[in-house]
C-alpha positions, 0 to 999 in steps of 0.5 A: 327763440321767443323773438323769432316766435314773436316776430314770425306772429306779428308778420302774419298779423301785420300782412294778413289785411293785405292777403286776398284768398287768391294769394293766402299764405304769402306775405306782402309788404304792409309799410316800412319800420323807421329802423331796422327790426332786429327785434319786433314785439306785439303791444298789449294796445295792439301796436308793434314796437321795433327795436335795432342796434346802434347804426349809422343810419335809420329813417326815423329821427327824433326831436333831437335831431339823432337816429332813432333805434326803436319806433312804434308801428300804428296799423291805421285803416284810413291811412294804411299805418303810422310811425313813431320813433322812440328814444333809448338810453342805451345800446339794445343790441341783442338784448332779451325781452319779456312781458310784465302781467301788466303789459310793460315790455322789458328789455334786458342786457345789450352791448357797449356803447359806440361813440363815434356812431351817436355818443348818447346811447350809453353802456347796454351790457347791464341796462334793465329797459321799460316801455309802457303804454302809458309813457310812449315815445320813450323807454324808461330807464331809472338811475341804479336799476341795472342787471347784476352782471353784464349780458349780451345775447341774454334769454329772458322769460316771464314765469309764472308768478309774474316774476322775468328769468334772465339767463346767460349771455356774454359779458362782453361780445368777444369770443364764445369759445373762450369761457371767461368771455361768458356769463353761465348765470341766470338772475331774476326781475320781481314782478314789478321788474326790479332787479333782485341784484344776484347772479346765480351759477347754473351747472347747465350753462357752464357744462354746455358753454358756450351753447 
């Protein structure tokens, strides 16, 4: 849900310079992503970062010579727009995400990785992602920085002493309605985004599995 929020907000920010009085409340298009934007997210530096799946084909490419699954949309008046790919460590698909008060972006949790599509994307289920303005074009990940437990399809949300809860997800994408592929748990990132290394149950996650 805060995705689809995030996403909706930042088409409307992003067409509204291209919106004439005449056509107000459509959307037009205003540039292209470089990779499939399976998440969109706005940047406290007024950038968008877009962040896709493991594929087998995105029009942004790296120094590396590899697809690139994440880009950065620049909006230029002089020249309409820029793209700037960035690198992951890992496979985001359908991770969570949430804000740290100083503006880092964090993704939590995705899926395994996919050799046969591009064997340096590793393991995503547990994987703890920081991009900061300061440090483009890359997400960080740091050696033992890992969720407690494996999540894909978690929900992140930033609370309000600065602290991310990250709640639910599966262990391993197969089927929702077996319960053992589930994960009814909710754990926590410090304000610095460090992870505290605990899976709690929650009564309210397993009473309504797998929704």
């Amino acid at each position: 849900m805060l995705y689809f929020i995030l996403y909706t907000l930042i088409l409307q920010w992003l067409t509204r310079v291209n919106c004439q009085d005449d056509i107000s409340g459509t959307f037009e298009p205003a540039g292209r992503s470089g990779v499939p934007a399976m998440h969109a997210a706005l940047l406290t530096d007024g950038n968008v970062v877009f962040l896709d799946k493991l594929e087998r084909y995105t029009e942004a490419w790296l120094d590396n010579h590899r697809f690139a699954y994440s880009s950065i949309y620049e909006p230029n008046p002089s020249v309409g727009y820029r793209i700037t790919p960035v690198r992951l460590s890992s496979n985001a698909f359908c991770c969570g995400g949430a804000y740290l008060a100083d503006g880092t972006l964090v993704t939590v949790g995705g899926n395994g990785p996919l050799d046969g599509f591009d064997s340096t994307i590793g393991d995503g289920f547990d994987a703890v992602r920081y991009l900061h303005i300061s440090e483009y074009p890359r997400w960080q990940e740091y050696e033992g920085v890992r969720l407690s437990s494996k999540r894909w399809y978690p929900t992140a949300q930033t609370l309000s002493d600065g602290r991310v809860f990250i709640a639910a997800g599966s262990l391993n994408g197969l089927d929702i309605l077996n319960s053992s592929n589930n994960n009814p748990t909710y754990e926590l990132l410090d304000k610095d985004g460090k992870p505290q290394n605990n899976s709690i149950p929650m009564d309210i996650l397993v009473a309504n599995q797998p929704y």
